[in-house]
C-alpha positions, 0 to 999 in steps of 0.5 A, spaced: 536 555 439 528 553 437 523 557 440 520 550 443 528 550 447 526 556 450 518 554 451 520 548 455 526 550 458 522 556 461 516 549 463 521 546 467 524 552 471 516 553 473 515 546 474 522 545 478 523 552 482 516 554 484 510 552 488 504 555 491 508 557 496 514 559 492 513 564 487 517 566 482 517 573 480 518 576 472 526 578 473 527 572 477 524 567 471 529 572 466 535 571 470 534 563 470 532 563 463 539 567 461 543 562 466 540 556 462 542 560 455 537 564 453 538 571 453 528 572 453 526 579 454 519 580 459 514 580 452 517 573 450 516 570 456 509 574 458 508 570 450 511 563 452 507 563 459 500 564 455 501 559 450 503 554 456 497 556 459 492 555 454 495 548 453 492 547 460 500 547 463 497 549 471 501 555 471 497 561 475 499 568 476 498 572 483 499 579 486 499 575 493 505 578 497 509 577 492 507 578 485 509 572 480 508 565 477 507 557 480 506 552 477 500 548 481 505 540 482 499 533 482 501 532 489 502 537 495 508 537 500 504 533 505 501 528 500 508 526 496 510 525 504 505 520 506 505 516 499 513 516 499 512 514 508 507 509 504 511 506 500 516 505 505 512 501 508 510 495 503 515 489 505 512 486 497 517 492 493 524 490 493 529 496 495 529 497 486 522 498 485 521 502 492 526 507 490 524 507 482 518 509 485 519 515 489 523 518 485 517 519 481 513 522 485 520 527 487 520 528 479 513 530 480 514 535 486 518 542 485 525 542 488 522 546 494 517 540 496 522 535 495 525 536 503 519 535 505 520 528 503 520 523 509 527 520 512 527 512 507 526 508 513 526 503 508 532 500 511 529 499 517 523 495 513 524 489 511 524 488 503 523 482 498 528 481 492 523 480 487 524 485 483 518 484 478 512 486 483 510 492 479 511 488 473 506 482 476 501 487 479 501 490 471 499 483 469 494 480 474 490 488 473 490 487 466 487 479 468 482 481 473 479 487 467 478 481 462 477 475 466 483 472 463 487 466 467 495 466 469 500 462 470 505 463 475 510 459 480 510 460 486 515 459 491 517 459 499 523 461 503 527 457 506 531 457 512 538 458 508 535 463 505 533 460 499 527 459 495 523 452 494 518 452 489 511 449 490 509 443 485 516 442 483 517 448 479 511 447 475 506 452 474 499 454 477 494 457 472 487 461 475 483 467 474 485 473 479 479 476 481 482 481 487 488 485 489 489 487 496 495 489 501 494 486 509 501 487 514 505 491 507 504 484 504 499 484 496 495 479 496 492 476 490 485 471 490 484 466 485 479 462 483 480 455 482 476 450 478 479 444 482 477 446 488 472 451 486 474 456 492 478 463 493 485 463 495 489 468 497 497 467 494 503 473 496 504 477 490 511 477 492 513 469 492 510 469 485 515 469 479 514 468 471 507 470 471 504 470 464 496 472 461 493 466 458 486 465 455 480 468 457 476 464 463 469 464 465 466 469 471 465 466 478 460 470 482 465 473 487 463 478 493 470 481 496 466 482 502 463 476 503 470 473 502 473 478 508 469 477 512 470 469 512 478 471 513 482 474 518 490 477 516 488 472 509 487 466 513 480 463 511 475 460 517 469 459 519 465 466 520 462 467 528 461 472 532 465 472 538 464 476 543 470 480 548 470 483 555 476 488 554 480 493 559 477 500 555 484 503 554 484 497 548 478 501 544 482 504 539 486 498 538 480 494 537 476 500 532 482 499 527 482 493 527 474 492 526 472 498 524 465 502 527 462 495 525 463 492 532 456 491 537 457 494 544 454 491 548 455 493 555 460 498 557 462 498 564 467 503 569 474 499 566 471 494 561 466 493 555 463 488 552 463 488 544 461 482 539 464 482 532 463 479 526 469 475 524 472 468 522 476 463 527 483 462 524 489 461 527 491 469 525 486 471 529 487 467 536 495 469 535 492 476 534 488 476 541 493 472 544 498 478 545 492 482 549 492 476 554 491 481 560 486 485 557 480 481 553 477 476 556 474 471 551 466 469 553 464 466 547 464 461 542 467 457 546 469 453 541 474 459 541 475 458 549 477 451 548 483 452 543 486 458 548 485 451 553 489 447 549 494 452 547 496 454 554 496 447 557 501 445 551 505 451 553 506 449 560 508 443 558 513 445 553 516 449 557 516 446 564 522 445 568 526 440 566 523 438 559 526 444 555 
C-alpha cells in the first residue's frame, strides 16, 4: 500500500477513536493500524505522527495519566450537543437538512463524543417541507454581501395543507439586506422601492430564488429597525409602561433584555418601562400574563385590551355560540 494510505489511515483512526479525554496509547495505535492492513512498527508511525503535525493536523502528545495521542476535534462534547439541541429547534429546516446537518457536525466529533449528542427531538418539533432552506439562506448571503436583487416566489399554506402562492405565482424581486431567526423561524428583510420600506418574509415560504442584478444601497439600521417590531411584526415605537407580579422578572428580562427602566419596585410587584413597538404580536404576547401585568400606559394600548375583552364576552356569551 502507498505510504500515503497508511498516513491517512493512521489521520482517521486519531480523528475517530481519541479525544482530549480518550487517549490512545502507541500499542493501541499499532493494533488498530494492523486490524486496518498495515502491519506499522513504532518509528514508522512516531514519523507519520510528525509529518501530520507539521501540516497543522491538531494531534498532541501527553504523558497525563496515560501517555498517548489525541487529536484536538473543532467542537467539544458540549458544543456539538448544544449546536445538534440547536438545529432541533429551527421549524424553518426540513427533517433533510436537519439531519444533513448534524451528521456534519457528528463527523467532525471522534466516535467517543458522538453519545454525548442530545436525544433528536425533532420529531417532537414541528418541521417545514421546504427543502431548499439552506440552498436559499446561500443565495440571500451572497446577495446581502454585494448588494444584489433577487427574485422568489413566495407562498402560504393553507387549511388542506396545501400551498397557495401570493401574486399568482409571479415573482417578488428586492434586495435582502438582513437574516435573522425569531421563534425557530429565519426571517429575511427586504427593501422595497415600491414602497420604500423594510419588510420581513419567512425564509421557509420562500421558492425559486435566484440572484439577479446588482442594486443601489439604502440606508438601513438593523436596530432601528428591531425596535420598531415585535416577534417580525412592525408597529409604532412607544414606551409602555407595566406593573408586573416579581415572579415574572426573569420572563420579561429574556424577553427585553437589560435595556428595561425599572422604575419602582415594590414587595411583590414593579414598575418597568420598555421601549417597544404596538403590534399585534406584542398585545398577544402580554395577553397570557393577564394575571400578572397590569398595563398603565399608553392608553391607547389599554384601550385595544378593552376592545378585546368586550369582544370576547360577546363572542362567547351563553347562548351566541
Amino acid at each position: 500500500m502507498k505510504p500515503a494510505d497508511r498516513i491517512l489511515t493512521l489521520l482517521k483512526i486519531l480523528q475517530e477513536h481519541s479525544s482530549k479525554q480518550t487517549i490512545i496509547s502507541m500499542p493501541e495505535i499499532q493494533a488498530m493500524m494492523e486490524l486496518e492492513g498495515f502491519d506499522c512498527d513504532r518509528r514508522t508511525l512516531y514519523s507519520d505522527i510528525a509529518s501530520l503535525k507539521e501540516h497543522n493536523f491538531p494531534i498532541i502528545y501527553t504523558r497525563r495519566e496515560k501517555q498517548g495521542y489525541y487529536y484536538i476535534h473543532p467542537f467539544t462534547s458540549s458544543e456539538a450537543f448544544l449546536l445538534n439541541d440547536a438545529i432541533d429547534t429551527i421549524s424553518s429546516l426540513s427533517k433533510q437538512e436537519s439531519s444533513q446537518l448534524k451528521d456534519k457536525i457528528q463527523s467532525l466529533s471522534s466516535s467517543i463524543e458522538k453519545v454525548s449528542i442530545p436525544y433528536d427531538s425533532s420529531t417532537l418539533q414541528p418541521k417545514t417541507d421546504n427543502k431548499m432552506v439552506l440552498h436559499t439562506i446561500e443565495t440571500l448571503l451572497q446577495a446581502i454581501h454585494s448588494c444584489h436583487y433577487v427574485s422568489f416566489t413566495y407562498y402560504d399554506t393553507t387549511v388542506t395543507q396545501e400551498k397557495k402562492y401570493r401574486r399568482e405565482k409571479q415573482k417578488y424581486k428586492y434586495i435582502p439586506y438582513a437574516i435573522l431567526s425569531n421563534n425557530g423561524r429565519y426571517y429575511c428583510i427586504f427593501y422595497s422601492e415600491k414602497h420604500d420600506t423594510f419588510s420581513p418574509y419567512r425564509i421557509d415560504k420562500m421558492e425559486s430564488i435566484q440572484l439577479e442584478e446588482q442594486g443601489n444601497s439604502h440606508p438601513f439600521n438593523l436596530q432601528n429597525w428591531l425596535s420598531s417590531s415585535f416577534q417580525m411584526f412592525k408597529g409604532k415605537p412607544q414606551t409602555i409602561t407595566l406593573r408586573c407580579k416579581t415572579s415574572i422578572s426573569n420572563i420579561l428580562f429574556d424577553q427585553f433584555g437589560k435595556s428595561m427602566i425599572i422604575s419602582e419596585v415594590g414587595k411583590d410587584d414593579f414598575v418597568v418601562n420598555i421601549r417597544t413597538s404596538l403590534t399585534p404580536t406584542l398585545e398577544t404576547w402580554l395577553l397570557q400574563f393577564e394575571d400578572s401585568i397590569t398595563i398603565l400606559h399608553p392608553q391607547e394600548l389599554i384601550d385595544d385590551y378593552l376592545k378585546l375583552a368586550t369582544s370576547i364576552q360577546k363572542k362567547y356569551k351563553k347562548g351566541k355560540r
